[in-house]
C-alpha beads as a LAMMPS data file, in Angstrom:
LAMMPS data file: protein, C-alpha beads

114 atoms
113 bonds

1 atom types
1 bond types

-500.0 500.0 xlo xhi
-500.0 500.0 ylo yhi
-500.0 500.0 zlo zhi

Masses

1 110.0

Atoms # bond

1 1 1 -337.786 293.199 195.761
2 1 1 -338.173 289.813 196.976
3 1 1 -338.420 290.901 200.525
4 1 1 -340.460 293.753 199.795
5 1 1 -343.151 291.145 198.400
6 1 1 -343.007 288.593 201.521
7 1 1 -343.396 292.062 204.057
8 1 1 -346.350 293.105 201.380
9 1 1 -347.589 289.572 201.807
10 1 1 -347.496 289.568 205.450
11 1 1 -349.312 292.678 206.341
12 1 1 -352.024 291.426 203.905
13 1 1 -352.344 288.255 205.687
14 1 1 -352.476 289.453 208.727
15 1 1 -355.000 292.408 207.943
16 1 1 -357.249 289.392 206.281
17 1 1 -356.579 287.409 209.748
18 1 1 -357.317 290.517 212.161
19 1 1 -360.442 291.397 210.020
20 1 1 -361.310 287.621 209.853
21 1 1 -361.585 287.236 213.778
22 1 1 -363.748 291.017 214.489
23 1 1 -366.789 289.300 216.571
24 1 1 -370.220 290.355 214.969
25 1 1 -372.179 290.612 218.365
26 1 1 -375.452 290.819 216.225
27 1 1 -374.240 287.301 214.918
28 1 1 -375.803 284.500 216.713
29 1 1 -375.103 281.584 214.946
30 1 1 -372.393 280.718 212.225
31 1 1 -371.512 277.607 210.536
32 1 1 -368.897 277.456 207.780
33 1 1 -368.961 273.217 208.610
34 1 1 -365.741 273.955 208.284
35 1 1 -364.913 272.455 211.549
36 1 1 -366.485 268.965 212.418
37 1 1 -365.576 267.576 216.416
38 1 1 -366.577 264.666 218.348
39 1 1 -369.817 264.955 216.621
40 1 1 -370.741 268.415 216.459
41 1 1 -370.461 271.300 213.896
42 1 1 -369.047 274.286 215.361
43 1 1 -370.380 277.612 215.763
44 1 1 -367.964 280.386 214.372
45 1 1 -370.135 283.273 216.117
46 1 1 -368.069 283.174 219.283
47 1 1 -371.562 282.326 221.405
48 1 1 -370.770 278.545 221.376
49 1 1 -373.719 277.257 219.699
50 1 1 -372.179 274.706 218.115
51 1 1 -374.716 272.141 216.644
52 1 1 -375.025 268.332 217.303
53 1 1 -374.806 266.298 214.234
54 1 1 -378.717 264.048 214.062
55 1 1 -378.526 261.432 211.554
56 1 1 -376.044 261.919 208.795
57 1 1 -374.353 265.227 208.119
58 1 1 -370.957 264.899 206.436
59 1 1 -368.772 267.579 204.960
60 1 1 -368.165 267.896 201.202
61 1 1 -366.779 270.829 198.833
62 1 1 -368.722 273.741 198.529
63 1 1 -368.267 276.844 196.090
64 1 1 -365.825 278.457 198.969
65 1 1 -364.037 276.099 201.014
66 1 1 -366.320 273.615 202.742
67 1 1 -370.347 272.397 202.589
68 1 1 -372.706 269.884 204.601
69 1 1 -374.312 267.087 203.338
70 1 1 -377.542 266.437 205.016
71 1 1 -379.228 262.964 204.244
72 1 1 -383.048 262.541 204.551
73 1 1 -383.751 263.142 208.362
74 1 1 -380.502 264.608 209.255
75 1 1 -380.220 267.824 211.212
76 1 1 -378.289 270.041 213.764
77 1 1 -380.077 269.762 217.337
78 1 1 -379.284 273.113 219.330
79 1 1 -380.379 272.244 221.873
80 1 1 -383.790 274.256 221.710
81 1 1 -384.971 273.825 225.800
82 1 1 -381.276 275.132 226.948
83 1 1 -380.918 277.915 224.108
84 1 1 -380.136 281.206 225.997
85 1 1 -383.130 283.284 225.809
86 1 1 -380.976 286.614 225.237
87 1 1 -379.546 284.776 221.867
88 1 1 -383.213 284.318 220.692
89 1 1 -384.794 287.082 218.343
90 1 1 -387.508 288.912 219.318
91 1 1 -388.576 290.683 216.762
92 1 1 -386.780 290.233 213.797
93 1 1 -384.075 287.608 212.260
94 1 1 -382.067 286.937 208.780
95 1 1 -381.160 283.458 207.684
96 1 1 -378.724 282.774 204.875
97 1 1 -377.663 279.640 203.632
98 1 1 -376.479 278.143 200.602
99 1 1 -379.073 275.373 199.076
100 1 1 -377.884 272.626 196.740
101 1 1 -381.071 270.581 196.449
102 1 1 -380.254 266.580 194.809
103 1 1 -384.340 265.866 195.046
104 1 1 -387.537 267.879 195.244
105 1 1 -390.956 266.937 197.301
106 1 1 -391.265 265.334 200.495
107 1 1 -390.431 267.802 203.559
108 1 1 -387.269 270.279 203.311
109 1 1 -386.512 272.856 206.274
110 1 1 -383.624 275.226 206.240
111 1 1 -384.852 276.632 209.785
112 1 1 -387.490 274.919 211.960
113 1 1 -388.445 275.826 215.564
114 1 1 -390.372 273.056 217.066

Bonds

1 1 1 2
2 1 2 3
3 1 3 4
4 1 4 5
5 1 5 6
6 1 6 7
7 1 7 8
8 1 8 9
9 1 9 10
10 1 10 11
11 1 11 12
12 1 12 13
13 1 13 14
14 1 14 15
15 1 15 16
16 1 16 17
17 1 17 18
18 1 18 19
19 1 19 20
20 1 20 21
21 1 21 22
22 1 22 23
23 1 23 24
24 1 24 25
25 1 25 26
26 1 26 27
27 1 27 28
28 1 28 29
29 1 29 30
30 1 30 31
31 1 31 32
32 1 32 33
33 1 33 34
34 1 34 35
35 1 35 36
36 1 36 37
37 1 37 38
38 1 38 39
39 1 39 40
40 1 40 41
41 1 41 42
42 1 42 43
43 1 43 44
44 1 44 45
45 1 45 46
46 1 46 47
47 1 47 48
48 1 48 49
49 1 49 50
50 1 50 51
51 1 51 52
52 1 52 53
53 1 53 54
54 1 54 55
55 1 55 56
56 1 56 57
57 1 57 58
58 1 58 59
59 1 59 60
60 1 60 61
61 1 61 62
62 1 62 63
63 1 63 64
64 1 64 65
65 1 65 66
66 1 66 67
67 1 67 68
68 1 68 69
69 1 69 70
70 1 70 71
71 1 71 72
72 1 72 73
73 1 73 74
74 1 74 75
75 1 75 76
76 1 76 77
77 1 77 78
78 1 78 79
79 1 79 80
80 1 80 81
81 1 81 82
82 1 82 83
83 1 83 84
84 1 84 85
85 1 85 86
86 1 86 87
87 1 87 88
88 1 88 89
89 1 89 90
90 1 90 91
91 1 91 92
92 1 92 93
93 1 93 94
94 1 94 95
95 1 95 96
96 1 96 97
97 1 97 98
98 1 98 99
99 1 99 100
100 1 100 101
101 1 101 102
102 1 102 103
103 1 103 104
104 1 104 105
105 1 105 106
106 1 106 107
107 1 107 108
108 1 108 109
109 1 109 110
110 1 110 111
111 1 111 112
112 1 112 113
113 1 113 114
């Protein structure tokens, strides 16, 4: 029984892994902030957009796994002037985030293109 459950266990796993790493081609941009490096958050879309930390970003808990904390002024620079054209919408876009707001008023942007 007891190897029965670990085999069980396994083939769950890795069908959660495999189905975990399927590239969404539609997917341009994806950032769990999950994964901070040398100053950037990374992109989990598999296009390499990671973003570059501006002011103070730091990761806390979220609801599932991991969250950003963005302090007044803070945001991730893509690099707008070298963003490939072909990963820019032309018609139409979806953006999702989860929004924990500690104070209301002044300016606050999920998206901006400037």
């Amino acid at each position: 029984m007891g190897k029965l459950v670990v085999a069980l266990a396994l083939v769950f796993s890795g069908a959660i892994l495999s189905w975990a790493a399927i590239p969404v081609p539609e997917l341009i941009i994806y950032y769990d902030y999950e994964d901070f490096q040398n100053g950037l958050v990374i992109d989990k879309s598999g296009h390499g957009h990671d973003g570059k930390i501006v002011g103070n970003i730091t990761q806390v808990p979220g609801k599932r796994g991991m969250g950003a904390q963005f302090e007044r002024g803070s945001y991730l620079d893509l690099d707008g002037a070298n963003f490939p054209a072909d990963d820019i919408p032309e018609d139409e876009m979806s953006v999702c985030a989860w929004v924990k707001c500690q104070k209301t008023g002044d300016h606050h942007a999920i998206f901006n293109v400037r």
